[in-house]
SEPAVEX-574597 format. One record per residue (C-alpha): x, y, z; residue number from 1; residue in one letter. Coordinates in pm, 1 decimal, decimal comma, padded with zeros to 6 digits. Example, Ala and Ser with C-alpha at 12.3 -4.5 7.8 and 13.67 -1.06 7.14 Angstrom:
// residues 2
{x:01230,0 y:-00450,0 z:00780,0 seq:1 type:A}
{x:01367,0 y:-00106,0 z:00714,0 seq:2 type:S}
This chain:
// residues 191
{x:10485,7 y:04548,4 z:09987,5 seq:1 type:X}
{x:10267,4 y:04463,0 z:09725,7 seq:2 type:X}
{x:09958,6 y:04644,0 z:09664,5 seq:3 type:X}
{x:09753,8 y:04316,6 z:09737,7 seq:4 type:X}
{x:09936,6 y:04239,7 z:10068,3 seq:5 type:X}
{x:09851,0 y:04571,3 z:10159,6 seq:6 type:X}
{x:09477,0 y:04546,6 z:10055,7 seq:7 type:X}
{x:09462,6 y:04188,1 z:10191,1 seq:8 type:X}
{x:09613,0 y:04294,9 z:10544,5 seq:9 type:X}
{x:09370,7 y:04589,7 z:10551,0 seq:10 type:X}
{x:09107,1 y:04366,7 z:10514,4 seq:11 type:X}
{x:09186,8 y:04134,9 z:10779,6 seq:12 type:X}
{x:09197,2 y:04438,2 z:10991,7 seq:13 type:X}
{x:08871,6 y:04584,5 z:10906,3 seq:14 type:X}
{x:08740,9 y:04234,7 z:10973,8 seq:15 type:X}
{x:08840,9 y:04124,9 z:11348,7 seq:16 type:X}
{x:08742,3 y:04520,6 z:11387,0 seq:17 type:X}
{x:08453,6 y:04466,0 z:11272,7 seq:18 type:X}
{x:08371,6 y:04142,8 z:11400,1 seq:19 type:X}
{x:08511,3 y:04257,7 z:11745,1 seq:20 type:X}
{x:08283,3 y:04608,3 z:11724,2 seq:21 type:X}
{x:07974,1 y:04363,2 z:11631,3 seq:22 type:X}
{x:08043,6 y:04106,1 z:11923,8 seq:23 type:X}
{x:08060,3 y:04424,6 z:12150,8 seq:24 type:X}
{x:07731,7 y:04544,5 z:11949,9 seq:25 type:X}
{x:07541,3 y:04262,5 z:12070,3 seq:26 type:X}
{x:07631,4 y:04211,1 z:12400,0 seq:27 type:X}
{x:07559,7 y:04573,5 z:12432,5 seq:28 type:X}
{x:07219,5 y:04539,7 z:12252,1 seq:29 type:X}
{x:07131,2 y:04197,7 z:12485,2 seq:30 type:X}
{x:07250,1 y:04414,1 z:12774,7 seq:31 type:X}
{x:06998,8 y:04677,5 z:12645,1 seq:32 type:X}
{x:06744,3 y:04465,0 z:12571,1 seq:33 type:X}
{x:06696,9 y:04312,1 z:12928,0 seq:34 type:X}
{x:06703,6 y:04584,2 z:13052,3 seq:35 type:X}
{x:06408,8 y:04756,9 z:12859,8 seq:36 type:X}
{x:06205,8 y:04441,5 z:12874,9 seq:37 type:X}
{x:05928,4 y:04404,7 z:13116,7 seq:38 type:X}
{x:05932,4 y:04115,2 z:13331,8 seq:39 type:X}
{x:05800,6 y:03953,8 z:13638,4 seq:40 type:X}
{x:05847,9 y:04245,0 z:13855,4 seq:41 type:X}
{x:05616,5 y:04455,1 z:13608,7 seq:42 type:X}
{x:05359,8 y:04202,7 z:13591,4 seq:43 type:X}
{x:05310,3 y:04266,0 z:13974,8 seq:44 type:X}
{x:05216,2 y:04618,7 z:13886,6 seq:45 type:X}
{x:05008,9 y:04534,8 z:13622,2 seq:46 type:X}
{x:04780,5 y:04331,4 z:13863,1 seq:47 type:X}
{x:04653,6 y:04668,6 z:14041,7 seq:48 type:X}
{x:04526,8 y:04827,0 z:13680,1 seq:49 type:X}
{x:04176,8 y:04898,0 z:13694,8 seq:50 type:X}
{x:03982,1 y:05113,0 z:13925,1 seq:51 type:X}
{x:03953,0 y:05107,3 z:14336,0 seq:52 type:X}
{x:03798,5 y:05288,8 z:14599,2 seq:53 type:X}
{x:04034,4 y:05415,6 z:14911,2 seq:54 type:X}
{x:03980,5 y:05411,2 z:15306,5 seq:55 type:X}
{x:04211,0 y:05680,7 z:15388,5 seq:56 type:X}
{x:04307,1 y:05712,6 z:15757,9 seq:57 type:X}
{x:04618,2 y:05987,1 z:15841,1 seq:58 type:X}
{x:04756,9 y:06060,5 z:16178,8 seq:59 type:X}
{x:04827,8 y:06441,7 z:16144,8 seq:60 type:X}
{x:04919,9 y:06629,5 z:16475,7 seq:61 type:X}
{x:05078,7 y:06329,3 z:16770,9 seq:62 type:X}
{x:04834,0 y:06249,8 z:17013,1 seq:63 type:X}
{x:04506,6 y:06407,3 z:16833,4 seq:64 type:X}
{x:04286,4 y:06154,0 z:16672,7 seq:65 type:X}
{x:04316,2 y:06057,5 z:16297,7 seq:66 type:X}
{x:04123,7 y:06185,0 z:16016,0 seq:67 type:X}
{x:03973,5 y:05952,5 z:15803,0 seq:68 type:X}
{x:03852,2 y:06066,8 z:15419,9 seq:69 type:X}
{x:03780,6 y:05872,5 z:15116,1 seq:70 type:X}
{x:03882,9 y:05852,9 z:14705,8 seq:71 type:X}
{x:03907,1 y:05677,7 z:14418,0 seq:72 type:X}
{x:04197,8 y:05589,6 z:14207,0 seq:73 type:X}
{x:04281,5 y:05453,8 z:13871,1 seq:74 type:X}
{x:04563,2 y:05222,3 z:13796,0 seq:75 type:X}
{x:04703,7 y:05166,4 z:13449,0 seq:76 type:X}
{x:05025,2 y:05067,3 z:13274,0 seq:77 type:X}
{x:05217,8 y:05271,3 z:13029,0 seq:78 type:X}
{x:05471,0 y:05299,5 z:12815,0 seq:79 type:X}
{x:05427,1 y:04923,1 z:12664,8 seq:80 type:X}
{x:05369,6 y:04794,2 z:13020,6 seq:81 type:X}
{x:05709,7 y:04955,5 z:13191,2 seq:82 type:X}
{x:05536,1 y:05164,0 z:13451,5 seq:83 type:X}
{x:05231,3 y:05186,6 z:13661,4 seq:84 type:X}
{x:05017,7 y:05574,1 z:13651,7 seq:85 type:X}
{x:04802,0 y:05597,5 z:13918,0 seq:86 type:X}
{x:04557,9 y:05882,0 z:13984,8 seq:87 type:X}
{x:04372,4 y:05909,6 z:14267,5 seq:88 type:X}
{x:04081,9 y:06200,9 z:14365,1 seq:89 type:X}
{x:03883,6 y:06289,2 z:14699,5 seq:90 type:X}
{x:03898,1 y:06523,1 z:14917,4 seq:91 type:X}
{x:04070,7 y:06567,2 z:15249,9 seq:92 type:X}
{x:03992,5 y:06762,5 z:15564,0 seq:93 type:X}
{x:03688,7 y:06956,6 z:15339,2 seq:94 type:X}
{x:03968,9 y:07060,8 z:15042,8 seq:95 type:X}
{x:03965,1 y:06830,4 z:14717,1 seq:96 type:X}
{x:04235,9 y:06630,6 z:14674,5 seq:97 type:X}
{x:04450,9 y:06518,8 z:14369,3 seq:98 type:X}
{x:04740,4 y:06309,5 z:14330,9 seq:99 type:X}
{x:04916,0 y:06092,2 z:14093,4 seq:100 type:X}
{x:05187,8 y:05851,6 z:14106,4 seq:101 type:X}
{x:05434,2 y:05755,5 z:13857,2 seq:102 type:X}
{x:05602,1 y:05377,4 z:14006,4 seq:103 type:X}
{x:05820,5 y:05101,4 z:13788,3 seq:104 type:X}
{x:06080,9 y:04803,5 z:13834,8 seq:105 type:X}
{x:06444,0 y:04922,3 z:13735,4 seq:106 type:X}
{x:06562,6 y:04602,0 z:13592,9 seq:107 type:X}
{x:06906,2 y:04712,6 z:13600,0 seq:108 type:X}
{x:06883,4 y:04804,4 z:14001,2 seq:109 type:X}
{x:06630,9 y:04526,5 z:14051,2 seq:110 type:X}
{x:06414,5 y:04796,2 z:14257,5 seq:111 type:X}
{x:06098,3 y:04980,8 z:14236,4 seq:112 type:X}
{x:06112,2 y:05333,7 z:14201,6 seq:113 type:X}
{x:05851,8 y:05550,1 z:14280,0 seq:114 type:X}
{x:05728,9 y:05895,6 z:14227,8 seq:115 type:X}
{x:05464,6 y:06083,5 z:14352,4 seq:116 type:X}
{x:05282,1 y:06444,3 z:14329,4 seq:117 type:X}
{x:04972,1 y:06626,4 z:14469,0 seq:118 type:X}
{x:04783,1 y:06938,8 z:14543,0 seq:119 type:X}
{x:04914,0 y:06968,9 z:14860,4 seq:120 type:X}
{x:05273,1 y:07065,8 z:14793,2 seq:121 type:X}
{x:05494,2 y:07189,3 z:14527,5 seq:122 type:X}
{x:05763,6 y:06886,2 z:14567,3 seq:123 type:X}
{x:05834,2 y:06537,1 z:14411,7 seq:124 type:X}
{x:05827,5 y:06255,3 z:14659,5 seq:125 type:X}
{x:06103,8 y:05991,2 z:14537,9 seq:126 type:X}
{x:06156,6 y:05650,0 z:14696,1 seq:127 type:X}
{x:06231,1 y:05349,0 z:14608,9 seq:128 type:X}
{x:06297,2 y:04945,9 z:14724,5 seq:129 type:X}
{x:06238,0 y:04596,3 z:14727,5 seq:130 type:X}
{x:05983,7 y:04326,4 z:14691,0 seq:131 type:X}
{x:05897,8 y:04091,1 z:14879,6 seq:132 type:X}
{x:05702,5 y:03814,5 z:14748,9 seq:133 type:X}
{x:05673,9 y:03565,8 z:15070,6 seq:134 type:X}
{x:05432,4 y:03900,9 z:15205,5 seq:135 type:X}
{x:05351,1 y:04056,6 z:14817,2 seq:136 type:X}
{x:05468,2 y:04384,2 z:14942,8 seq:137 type:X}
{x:05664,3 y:04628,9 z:14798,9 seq:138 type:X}
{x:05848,6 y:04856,7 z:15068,1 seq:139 type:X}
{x:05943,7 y:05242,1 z:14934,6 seq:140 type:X}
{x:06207,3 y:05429,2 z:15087,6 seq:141 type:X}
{x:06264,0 y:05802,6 z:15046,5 seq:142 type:X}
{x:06287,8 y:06145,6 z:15156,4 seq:143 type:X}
{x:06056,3 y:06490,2 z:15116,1 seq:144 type:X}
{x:06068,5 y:06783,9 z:15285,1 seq:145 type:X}
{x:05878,2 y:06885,0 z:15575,8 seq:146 type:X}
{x:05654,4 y:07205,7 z:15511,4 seq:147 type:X}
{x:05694,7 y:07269,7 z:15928,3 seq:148 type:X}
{x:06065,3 y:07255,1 z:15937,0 seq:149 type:X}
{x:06185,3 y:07275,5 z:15608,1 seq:150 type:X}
{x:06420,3 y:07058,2 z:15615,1 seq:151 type:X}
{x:06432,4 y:06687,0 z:15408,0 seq:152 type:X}
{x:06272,2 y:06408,7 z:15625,8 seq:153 type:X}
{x:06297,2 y:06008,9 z:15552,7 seq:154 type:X}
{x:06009,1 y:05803,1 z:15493,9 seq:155 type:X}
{x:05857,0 y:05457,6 z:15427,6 seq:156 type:X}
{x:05591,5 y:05340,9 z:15257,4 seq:157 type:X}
{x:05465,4 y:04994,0 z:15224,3 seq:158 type:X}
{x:05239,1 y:04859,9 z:14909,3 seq:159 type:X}
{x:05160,2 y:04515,9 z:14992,1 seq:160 type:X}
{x:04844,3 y:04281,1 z:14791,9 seq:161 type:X}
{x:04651,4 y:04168,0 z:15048,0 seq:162 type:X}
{x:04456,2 y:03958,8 z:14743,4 seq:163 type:X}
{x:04334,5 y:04014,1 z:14398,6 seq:164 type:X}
{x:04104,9 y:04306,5 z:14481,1 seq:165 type:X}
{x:04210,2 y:04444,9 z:14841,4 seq:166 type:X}
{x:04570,8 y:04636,4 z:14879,2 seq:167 type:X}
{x:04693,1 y:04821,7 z:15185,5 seq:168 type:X}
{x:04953,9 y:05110,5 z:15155,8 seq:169 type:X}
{x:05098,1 y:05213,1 z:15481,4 seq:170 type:X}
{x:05303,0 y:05568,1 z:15534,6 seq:171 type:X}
{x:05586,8 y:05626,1 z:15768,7 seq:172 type:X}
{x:05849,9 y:05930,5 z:15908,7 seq:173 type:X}
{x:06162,9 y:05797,8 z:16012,4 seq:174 type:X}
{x:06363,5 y:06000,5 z:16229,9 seq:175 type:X}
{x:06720,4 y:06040,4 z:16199,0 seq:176 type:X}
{x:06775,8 y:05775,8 z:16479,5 seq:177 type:X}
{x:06523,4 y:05502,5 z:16298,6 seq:178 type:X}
{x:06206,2 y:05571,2 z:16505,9 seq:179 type:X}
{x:05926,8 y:05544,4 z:16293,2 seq:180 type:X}
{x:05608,0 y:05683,6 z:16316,8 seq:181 type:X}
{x:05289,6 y:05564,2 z:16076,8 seq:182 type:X}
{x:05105,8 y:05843,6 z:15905,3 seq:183 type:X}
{x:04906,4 y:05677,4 z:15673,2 seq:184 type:X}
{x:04722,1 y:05390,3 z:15585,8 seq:185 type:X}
{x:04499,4 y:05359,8 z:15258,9 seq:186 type:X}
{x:04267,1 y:05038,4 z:15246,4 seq:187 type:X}
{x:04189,5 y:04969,6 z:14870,9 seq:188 type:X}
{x:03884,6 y:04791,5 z:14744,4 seq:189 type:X}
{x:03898,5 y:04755,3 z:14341,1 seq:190 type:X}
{x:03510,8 y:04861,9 z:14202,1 seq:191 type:X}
């Protein structure tokens, strides 16, 4: 073969390679792309940002009556407007109480994901789940452990906009059968 046949051919080679390995490049970039984008999903985080004042009510021991205390939380978006930080101080049952929370829409999984920390445990609380805009609430599913048995224990959580400046986050154990029994409820007033 001539040396231009042989240059010519290598250059039609290097060309549907190329053009095949830059096709592939951009669907992989759009694919990459949506899914880094923030959408509709993140805009319904974005609505809590600011600052709000929580009615904290938790049913500790079965049958005793609940104890109620109260905080105050701050609600911003980070990370170009990908996830929600919340942190959120009081006290509870005469010890001060810190927490924060760390929740965003996985665009690829089309779920929230949720995780949360405080002072009254060394473990990360996972969950995550749908929304549902028909009720605006977002409905958390995970598992922590329980400092009494030690063992990992289901539980759901509910996040749902009652309007503009009043949200209601409700806590629940599951048992291994699907009983549930509510924990928690935190009434939210923004200041």
């Amino acid at each position: 073969m001539k040396k231009a046949t042989i240059f010519l051919l290598t250059c039609i080679c290097f060309i549907n390679t190329g053009w095949r390995a830059m096709a592939q490049d951009a669907d992989a970039m759009k694919k990459w792309t949506d899914y880094m984008t923030p959408g509709d999903m993140h805009k319904v985080l974005a609505a809590a940002t600011g600052k709000w004042t929580e009615e904290v009510t938790m049913w500790m021991p079965p049958g005793q009556p609940p104890v109620k205390s109260t905080s105050t939380s701050e609600y911003k978006m980070i990370l170009g407007g990908r996830y929600q930080q919340a942190n959120i101080t009081g006290s509870f049952g005469g010890m001060p109480f810190e927490a924060m929370s760390l929740i965003g829409y996985d665009n690829m999984k089309k779920v929230f994901i949720s995780s949360w920390v405080d002072n009254f445990g060394t473990g990360i609380l996972n969950s995550e789940g749908p929304y549902d805009a028909a009720t605006k609430t977002i409905t958390l599913i995970g598992t922590q452990t329980d400092p009494m048995s030690g063992k990992e224990m289901k539980i759901r959580e509910t996040i749902r906009m009652v309007d503009d400046n009043t949200q209601i986050m409700e806590m629940y154990n599951v048992t291994a059968g699907g009983k549930e029994t509510k924990t928690g409820e935190i009434k939210m007033k923004r200041i």
